[in-house]
N, C-alpha and C positions, 0 to 999 in steps of 0.2 A: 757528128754532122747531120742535117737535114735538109731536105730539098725543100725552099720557100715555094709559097703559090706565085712567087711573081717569078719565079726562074733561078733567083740566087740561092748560095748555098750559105747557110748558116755554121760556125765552127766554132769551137770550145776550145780553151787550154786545158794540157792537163795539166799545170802546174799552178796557175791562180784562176782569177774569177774571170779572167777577159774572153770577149767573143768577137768574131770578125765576122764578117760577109765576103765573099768572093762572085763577084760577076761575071759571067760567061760569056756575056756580051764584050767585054771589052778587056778579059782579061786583066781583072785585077782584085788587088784586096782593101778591103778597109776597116780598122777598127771601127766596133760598135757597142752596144750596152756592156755596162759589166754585171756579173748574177749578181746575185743578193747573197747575203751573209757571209761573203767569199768565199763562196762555195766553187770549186774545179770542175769541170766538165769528165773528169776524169771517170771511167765504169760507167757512166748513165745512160737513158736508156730515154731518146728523143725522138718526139712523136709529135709530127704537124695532126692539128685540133682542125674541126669544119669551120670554124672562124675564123683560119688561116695563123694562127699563135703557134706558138711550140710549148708542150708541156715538159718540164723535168723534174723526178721526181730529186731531193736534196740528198743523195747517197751520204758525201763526206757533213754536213750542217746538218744530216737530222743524227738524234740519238739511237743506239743499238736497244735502246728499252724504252715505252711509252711513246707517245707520238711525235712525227716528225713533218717535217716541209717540202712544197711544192713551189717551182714557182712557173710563170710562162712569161716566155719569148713574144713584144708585140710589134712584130715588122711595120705597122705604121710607123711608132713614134722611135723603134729602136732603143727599147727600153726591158727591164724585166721587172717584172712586178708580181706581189706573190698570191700563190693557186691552192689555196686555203690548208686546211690541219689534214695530216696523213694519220688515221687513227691508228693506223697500226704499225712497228717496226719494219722496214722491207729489207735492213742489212746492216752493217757494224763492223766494227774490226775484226772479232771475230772470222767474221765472212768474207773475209779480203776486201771490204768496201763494194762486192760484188753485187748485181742485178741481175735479173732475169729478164726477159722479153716484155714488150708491149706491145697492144695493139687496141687500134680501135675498133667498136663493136657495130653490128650492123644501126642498132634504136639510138647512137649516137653518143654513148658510153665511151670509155675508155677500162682497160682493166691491165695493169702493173704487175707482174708475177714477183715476186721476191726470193733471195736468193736462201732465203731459212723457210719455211713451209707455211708464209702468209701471203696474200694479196690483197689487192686495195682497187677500188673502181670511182673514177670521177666521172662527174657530170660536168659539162663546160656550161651547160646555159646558169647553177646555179654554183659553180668556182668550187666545188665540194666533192668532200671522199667518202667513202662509205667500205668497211673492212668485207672484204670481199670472203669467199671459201676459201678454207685450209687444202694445204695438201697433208698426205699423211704424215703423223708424227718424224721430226729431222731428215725429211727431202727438201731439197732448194734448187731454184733455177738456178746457181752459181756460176753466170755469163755463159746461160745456156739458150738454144735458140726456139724460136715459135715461129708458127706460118697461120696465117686468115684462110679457113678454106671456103671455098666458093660457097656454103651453104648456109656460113658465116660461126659456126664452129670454131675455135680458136686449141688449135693442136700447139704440145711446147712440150721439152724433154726437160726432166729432173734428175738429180742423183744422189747422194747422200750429202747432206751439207753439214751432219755433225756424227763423231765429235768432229770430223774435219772437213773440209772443201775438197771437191776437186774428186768426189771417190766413186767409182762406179759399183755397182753397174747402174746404169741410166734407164730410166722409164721412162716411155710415152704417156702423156695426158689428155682429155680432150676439156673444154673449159666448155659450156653449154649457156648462151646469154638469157635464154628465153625462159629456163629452169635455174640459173647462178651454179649450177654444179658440176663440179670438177669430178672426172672417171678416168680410173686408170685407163687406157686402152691398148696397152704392149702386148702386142702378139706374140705369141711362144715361139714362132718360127726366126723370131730377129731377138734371141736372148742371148747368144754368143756374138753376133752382131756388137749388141747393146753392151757389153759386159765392160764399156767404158765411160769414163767421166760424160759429164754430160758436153763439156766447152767443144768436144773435139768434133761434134756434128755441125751437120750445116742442114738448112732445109728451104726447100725452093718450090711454089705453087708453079705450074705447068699450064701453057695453055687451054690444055684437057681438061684442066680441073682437078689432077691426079696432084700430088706432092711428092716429091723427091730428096730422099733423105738419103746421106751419105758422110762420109768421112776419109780424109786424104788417104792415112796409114792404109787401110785395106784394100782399096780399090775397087769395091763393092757399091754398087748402090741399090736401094730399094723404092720398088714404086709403090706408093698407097694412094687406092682407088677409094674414095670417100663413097658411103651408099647410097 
């Protein structure tokens, strides 16, 4: 799901290509576009653009090797139409059909984490991707989360995505737009912390400007103070 610029929300199946709208005005639903290539909304990782569109990158339609597809949501016309060649793999069977966070960038970028140790960054003004920094050899974001921090740094947890999904322990990353470079940044003192998949965290920007990172099972949370 995503929150439109005009107030409605946007929703996905997970089982075929259909999308609805829900109004909050008036309480109610109504079917609207269907994706492209019958692609499910199922694992994806949707992100309102400055142009008011919704980007999706094609988890289940693109392939696990070589390039795959994008496409976006255009609330004027209630349509989907496609958001050019993804150069690089972001997920597969493999990978449980899994993603990793997005988010958009301060210069108006957008940047895709993938759930195998590739990323991808588009531009909306030219519909285009460009293969973004690796992370280290078989880590993946594997439906793991990221947060925008106020200085426009883009923090997101990884954890081993091969040979299997889902294996900890999890490391912090910091994604840098103004350098394109990705730095591990896990601090020693949150390594027993971390010593789990990456899906099981959550992470929340603070009024402060701090982020709050946590997970159900322990009960713990930790604050990270950005410098």
């Amino acid at each position: 799901t995503v929150l439109l610029s005009n107030g409605k929300i946007l929703a996905g199946s997970l089982t075929d290509n259909r999308t609805y709208l829900y109004n909050p005005g008036n309480n109610t639903w109504t079917q609207t576009g269907s994706k492209l290539r019958n692609d499910s909304s199922q694992e994806e990782t949707w992100l309102l653009l400055p142009n008011g569109n919704v980007l999706s990158y094609d988890v289940f339609a693109s392939p696990s090797t070589g390039q795959g597809t994008a496409q976006q949501y255009v609330p004027a016309t209630g349509t989907w139409i496609n958001a050019g060649t993804v150069p690089v793999p972001l997920s597969g069977s493999a990978l449980g059909f899994e993603l990793g966070p997005a988010s958009l960038l301060p210069d108006g970028r957008l940047i895709q984490i993938g759930a195998n140790n590739r990323t991808a960054i588009f531009t909306t003004s030219t519909n285009s991707w460009v293969a973004g920094p690796l992370l280290p050899t078989n880590k993946g974001s594997d439906d793991a989360p990221g947060a925008m921090l106020p200085d426009g740094h883009f923090l997101f947890a990884a954890d081993m995505s091969q040979p299997e999904i889902f294996t900890g322990p999890t490391r912090l990353y910091d994604f840098d737009y103004t350098t394109n470079q990705i730095t591990d940044v896990t601090p020693a003192a949150l390594s027993s912390f971390l010593n789990l998949p990456a899906f099981v965290f959550r992470m929340l920007v603070l009024p402060n400007g701090h982020l709050l990172l946590g997970q159900a099972e322990s009960g713990v949370l930790w604050d990270y103070a950005p410098e």
